[in-house]
Backbone as a chain_set.jsonl record, in Angstrom:
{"seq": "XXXXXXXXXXXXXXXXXXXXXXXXXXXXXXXXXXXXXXXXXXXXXXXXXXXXXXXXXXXXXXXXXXXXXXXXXXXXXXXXXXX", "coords": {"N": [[0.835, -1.179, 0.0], [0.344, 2.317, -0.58], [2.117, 4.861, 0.771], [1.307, 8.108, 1.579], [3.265, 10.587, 1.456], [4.369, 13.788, 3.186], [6.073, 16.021, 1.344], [6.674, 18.74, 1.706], [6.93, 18.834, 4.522], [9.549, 16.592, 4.021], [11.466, 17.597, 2.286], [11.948, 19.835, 4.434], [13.118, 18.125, 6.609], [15.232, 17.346, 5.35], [16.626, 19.464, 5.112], [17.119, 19.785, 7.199], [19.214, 17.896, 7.725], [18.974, 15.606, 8.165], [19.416, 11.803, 9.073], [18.213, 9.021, 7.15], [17.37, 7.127, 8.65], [16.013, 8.657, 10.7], [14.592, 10.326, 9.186], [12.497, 8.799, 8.399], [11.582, 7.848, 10.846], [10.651, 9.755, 11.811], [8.295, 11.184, 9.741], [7.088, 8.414, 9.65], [7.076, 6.21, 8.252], [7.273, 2.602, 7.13], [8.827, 2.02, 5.3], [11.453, 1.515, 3.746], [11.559, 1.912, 0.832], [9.536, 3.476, 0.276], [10.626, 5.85, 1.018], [12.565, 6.535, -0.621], [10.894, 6.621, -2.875], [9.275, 9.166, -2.16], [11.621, 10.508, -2.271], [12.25, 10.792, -4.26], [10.28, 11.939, -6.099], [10.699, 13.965, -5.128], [12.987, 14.973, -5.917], [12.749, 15.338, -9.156], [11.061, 17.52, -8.572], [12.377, 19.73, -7.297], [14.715, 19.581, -8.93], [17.26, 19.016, -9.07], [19.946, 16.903, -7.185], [19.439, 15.116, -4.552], [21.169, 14.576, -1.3], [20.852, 11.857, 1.155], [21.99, 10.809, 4.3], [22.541, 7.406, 5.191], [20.938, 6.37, 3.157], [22.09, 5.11, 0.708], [23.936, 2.055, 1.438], [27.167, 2.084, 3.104], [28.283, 0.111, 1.942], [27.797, 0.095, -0.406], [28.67, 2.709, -1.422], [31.206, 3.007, -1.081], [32.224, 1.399, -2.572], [34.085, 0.107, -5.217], [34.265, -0.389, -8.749], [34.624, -2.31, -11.805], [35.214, -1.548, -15.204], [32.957, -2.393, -16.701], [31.22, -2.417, -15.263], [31.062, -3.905, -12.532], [31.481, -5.374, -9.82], [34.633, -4.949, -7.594], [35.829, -6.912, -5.244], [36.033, -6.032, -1.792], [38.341, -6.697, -0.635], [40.893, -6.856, -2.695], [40.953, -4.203, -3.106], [41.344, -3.278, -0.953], [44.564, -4.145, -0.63], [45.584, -2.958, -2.883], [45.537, -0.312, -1.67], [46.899, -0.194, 0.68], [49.726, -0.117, -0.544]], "CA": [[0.0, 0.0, 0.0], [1.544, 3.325, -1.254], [1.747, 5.855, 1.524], [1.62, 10.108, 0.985], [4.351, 11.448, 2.08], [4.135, 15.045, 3.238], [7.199, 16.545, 1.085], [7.474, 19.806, 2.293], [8.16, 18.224, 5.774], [10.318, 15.867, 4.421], [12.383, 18.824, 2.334], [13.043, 20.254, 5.769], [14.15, 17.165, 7.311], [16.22, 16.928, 4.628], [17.947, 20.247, 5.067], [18.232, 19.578, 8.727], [20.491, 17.207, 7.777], [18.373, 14.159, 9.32], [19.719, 10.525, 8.123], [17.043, 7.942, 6.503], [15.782, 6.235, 9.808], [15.379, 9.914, 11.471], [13.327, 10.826, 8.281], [11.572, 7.692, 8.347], [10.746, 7.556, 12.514], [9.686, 11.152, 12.127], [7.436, 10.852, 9.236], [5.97, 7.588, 10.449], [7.635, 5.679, 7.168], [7.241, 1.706, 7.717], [9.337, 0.872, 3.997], [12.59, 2.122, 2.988], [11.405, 1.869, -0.482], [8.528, 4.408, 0.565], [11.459, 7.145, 1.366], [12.884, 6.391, -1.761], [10.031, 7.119, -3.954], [9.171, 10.294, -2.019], [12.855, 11.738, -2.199], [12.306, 11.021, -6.375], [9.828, 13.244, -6.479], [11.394, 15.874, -4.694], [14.817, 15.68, -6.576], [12.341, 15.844, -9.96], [10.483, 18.932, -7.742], [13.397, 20.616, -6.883], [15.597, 19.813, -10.241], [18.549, 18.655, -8.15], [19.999, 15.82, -6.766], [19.472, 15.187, -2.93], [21.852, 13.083, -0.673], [20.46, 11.457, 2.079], [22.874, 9.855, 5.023], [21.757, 6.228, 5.23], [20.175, 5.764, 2.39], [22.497, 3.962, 0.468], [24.456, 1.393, 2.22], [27.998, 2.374, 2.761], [29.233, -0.857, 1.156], [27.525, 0.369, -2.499], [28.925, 4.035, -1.565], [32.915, 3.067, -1.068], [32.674, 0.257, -3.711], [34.508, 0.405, -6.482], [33.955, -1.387, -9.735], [35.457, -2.108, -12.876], [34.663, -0.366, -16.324], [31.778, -2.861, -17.117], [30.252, -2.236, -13.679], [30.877, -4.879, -11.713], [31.891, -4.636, -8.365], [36.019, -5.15, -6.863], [35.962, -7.25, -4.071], [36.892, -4.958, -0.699], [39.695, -7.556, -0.137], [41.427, -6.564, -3.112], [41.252, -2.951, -2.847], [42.391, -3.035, 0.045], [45.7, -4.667, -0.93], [45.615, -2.209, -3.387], [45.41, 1.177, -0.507], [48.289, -0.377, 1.591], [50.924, 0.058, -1.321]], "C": [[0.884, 1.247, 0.0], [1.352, 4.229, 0.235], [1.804, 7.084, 1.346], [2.684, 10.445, 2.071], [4.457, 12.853, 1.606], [6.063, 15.472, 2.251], [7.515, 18.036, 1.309], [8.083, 19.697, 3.749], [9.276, 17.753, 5.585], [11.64, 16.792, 3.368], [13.297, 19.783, 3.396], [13.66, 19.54, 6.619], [15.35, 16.901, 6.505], [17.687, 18.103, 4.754], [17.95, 20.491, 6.568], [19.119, 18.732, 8.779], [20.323, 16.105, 8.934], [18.9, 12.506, 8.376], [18.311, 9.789, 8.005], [16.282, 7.526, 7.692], [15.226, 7.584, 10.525], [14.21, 10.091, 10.331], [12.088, 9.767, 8.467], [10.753, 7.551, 9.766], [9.694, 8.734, 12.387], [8.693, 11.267, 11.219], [6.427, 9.578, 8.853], [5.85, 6.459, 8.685], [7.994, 4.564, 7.662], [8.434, 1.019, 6.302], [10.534, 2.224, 3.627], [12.261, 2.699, 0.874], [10.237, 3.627, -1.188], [9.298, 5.797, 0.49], [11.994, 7.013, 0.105], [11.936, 7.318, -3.175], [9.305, 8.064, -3.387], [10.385, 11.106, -2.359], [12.559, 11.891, -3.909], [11.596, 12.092, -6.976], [10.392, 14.179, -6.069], [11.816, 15.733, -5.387], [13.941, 16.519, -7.723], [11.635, 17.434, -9.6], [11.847, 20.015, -7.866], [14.876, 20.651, -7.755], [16.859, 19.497, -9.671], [18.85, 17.333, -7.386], [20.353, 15.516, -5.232], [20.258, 14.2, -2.207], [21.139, 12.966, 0.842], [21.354, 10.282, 2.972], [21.963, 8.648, 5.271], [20.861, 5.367, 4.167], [20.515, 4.867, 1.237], [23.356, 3.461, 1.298], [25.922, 2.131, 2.08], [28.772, 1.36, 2.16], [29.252, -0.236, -0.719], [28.077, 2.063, -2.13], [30.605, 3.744, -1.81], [33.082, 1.963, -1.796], [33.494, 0.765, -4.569], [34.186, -0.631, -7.716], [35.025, -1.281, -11.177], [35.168, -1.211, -14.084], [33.42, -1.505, -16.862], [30.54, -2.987, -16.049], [30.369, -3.135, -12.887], [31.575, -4.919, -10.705], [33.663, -5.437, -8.347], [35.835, -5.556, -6.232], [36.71, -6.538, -2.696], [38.107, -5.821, -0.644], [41.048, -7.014, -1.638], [41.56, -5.161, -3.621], [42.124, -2.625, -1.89], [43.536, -3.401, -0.258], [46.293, -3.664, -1.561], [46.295, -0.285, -2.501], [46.926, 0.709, 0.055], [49.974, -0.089, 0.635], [50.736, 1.568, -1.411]], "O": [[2.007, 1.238, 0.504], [0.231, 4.149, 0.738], [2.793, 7.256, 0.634], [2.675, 10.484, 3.301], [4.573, 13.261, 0.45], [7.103, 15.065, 2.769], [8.647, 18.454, 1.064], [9.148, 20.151, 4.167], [10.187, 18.015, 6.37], [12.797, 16.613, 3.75], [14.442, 20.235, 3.396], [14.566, 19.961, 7.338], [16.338, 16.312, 6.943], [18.903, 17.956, 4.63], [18.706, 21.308, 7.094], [19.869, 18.67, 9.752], [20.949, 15.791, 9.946], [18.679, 12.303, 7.183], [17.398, 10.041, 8.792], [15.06, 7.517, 7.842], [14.056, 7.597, 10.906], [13.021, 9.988, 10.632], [10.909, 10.071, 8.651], [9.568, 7.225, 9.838], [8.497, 8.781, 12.671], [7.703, 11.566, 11.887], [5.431, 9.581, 8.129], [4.799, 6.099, 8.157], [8.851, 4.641, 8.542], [8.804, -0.154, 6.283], [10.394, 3.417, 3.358], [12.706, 3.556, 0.111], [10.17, 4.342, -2.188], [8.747, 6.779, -0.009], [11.528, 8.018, -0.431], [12.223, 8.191, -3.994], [8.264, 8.124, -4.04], [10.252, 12.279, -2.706], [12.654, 12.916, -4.584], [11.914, 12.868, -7.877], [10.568, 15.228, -6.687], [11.272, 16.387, -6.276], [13.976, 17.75, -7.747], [11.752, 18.372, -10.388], [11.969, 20.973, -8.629], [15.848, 21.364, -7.506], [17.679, 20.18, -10.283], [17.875, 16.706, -6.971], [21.492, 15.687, -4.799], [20.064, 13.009, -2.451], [20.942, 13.956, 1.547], [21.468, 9.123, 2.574], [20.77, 8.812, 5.53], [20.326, 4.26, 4.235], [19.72, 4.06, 0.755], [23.763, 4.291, 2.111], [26.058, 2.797, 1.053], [29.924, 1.641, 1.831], [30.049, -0.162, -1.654], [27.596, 2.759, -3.024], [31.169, 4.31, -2.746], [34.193, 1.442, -1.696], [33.594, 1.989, -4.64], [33.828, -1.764, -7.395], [35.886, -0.446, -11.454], [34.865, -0.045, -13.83], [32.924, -0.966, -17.852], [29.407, -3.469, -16.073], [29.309, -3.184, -12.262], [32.599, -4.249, -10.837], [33.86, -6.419, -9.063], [35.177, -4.704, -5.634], [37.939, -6.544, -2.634], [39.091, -5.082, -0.596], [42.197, -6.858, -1.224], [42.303, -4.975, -4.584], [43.184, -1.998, -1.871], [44.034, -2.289, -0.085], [47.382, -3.272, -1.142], [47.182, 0.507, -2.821], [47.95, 1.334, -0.22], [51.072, 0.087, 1.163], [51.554, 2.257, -2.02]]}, "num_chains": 1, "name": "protein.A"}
């Protein structure tokens, strides 16, 4: 079931600089997926692209991948950093 999410609240949680589960406790958001497809509209609203702490994992944020997209294993990055 889709829920409405108020977006001018969640615009100002956003520039209080609240991470994903704060947005989500405080606007009473039971699905990650739900915060997702409210921030989409904003960005399209507001023509810009919004970051939200928490909302992607930090494994898919400090990944790296190759040139066909596919992910590096952390174990061999790392090997990589120490030289």
């Amino acid at each position: 079931m889709e829920q409405k999410i108020a977006i001018k609240r969640l615009w100002e949680l956003i520039n209080e600089g609240k991470s994903a589960q704060e947005i989500m406790a405080e606007l009473d958001i039971s699905e990650m997926a739900t915060l997702q497809n409210a921030l989409q509209g904003l960005m399209q609203e507001k023509g810009k692209t919004i970051n939200v702490p928490g909302l992607i994992g930090k494994a898919s944020v400090n990944a790296e991948y190759t040139d066909t997209g596919k992910p590096i294993p952390s174990e061999m990055t790392e090997d990589r950093a120490k030289k």
